[in-house]
N, C-alpha and C positions, 0 to 999 in steps of 0.2 A: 496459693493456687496449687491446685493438684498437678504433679506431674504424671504425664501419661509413657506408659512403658513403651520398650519398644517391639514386643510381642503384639500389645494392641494393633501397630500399624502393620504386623506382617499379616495380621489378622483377616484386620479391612483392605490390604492388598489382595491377599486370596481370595478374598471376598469378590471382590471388584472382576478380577480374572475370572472367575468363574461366571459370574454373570456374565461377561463379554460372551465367551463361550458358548454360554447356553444360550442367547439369543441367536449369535453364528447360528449355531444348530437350528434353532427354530426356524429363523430367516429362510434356511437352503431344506427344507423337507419341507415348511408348510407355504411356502408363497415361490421357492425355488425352487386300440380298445375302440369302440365302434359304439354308437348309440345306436343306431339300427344293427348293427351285428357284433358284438362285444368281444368275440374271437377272432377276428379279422388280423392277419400278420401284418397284410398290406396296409399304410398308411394312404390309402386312397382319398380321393379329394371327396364331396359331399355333392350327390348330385344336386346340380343350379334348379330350379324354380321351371316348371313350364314356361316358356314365351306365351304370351298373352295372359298370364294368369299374374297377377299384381302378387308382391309376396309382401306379409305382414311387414315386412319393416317397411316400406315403401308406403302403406300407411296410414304410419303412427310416426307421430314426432319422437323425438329421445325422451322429452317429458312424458309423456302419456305415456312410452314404453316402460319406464320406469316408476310408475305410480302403477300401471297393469301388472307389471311381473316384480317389486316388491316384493323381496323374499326368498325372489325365484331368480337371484339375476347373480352372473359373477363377473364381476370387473378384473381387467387383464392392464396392469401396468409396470411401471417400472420399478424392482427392486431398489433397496439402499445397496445394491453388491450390483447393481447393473445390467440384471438380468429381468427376466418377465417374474410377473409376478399375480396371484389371483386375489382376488377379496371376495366374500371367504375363503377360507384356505378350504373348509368342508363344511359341507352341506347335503341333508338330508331331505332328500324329495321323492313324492310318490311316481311308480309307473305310469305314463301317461298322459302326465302334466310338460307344459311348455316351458322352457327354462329361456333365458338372455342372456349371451354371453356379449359384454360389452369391453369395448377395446377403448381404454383410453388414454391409448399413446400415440404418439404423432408420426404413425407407421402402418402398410398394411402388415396384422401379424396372418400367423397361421399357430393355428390352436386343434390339440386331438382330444377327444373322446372315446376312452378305447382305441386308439389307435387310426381314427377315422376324421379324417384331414376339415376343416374349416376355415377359410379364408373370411381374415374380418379384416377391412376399409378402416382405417384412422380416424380414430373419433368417429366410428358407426358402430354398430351391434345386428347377430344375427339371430332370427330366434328358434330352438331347435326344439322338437319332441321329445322325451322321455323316454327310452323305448330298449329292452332287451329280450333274449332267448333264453339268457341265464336264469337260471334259479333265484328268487328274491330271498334276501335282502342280495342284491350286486354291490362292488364299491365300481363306480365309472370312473377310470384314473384321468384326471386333468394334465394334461401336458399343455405347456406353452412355447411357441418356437423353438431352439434346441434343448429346452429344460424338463427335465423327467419328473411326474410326478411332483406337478407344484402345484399340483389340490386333486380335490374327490369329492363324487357326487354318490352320495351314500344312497341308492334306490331302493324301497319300498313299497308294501300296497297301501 
């Protein structure tokens, strides 16, 4: 039997750290700004639904929500590091399309868009327009409750 050196294992040890690393990193940039106004400093909240006007999610079940916006949807859960976390991290959608931001952790979060505040109910989803002032292509930076920048909604025509 061959013996193996002991360079080989310092090898596959750096190997192995480095991978740890670069997932760390992944983890906290891609899962770790306003739709209606994308300059906005203010993290203001989204204005509510007219009273007496039914709003889409009120409805549609979470299935059909999710069989309609397939494609269009980003899931808001819990990191392995225990923070929020998005699925997908980015995604590329046209101006003017309806997106679902679905929340499936067992908390109300709060989620920005640009900077512009969204309350979503535990285990519900909201569903929002597409919409800027910016120049196209925008990136819409996704923040998840104290988390910067844990996705992006790449907008185009």
């Amino acid at each position: 039997m061959k013996k193996i050196s002991k360079n080989f294992y310092i090898i596959i040890g750096v190997a192995i750290v480095v991978f740890i690393l670069i997932m760390f990193f992944l983890q906290n940039q891609n899962l770790g700004s306003s739709i209606l106004n994308p300059f906005s400093k203010a993290q203001k909240e989204a204005a509510p639904a007219k009273s007496g006007t039914p709003s889409v999610e009120a409805s549609l079940s979470y299935g059909e929500a999710l069989k309609l916006y397939q494609g269009r949807t980003l899931q808001f859960g819990l990191s392995n590091m225990g923070g929020c976390a998005v699925n997908p991290s980015s995604v590329a959608l046209k101006i003017g399309v309806k997106a679902m931001l679905d929340n499936r952790m067992g908390k109300d979060i709060k989620v920005y868009l640009d900077g512009t505040a969204y309350t979503i109910k535990a285990y519900s989803f909201k569903i929002v327009t597409l919409a800027t002032s910016a120049p196209l292509p925008h990136t819409i930076k996704v923040d998840c409750e104290t988390g910067k920048n844990n996705g992006q909604i790449i907008l185009g025509q």
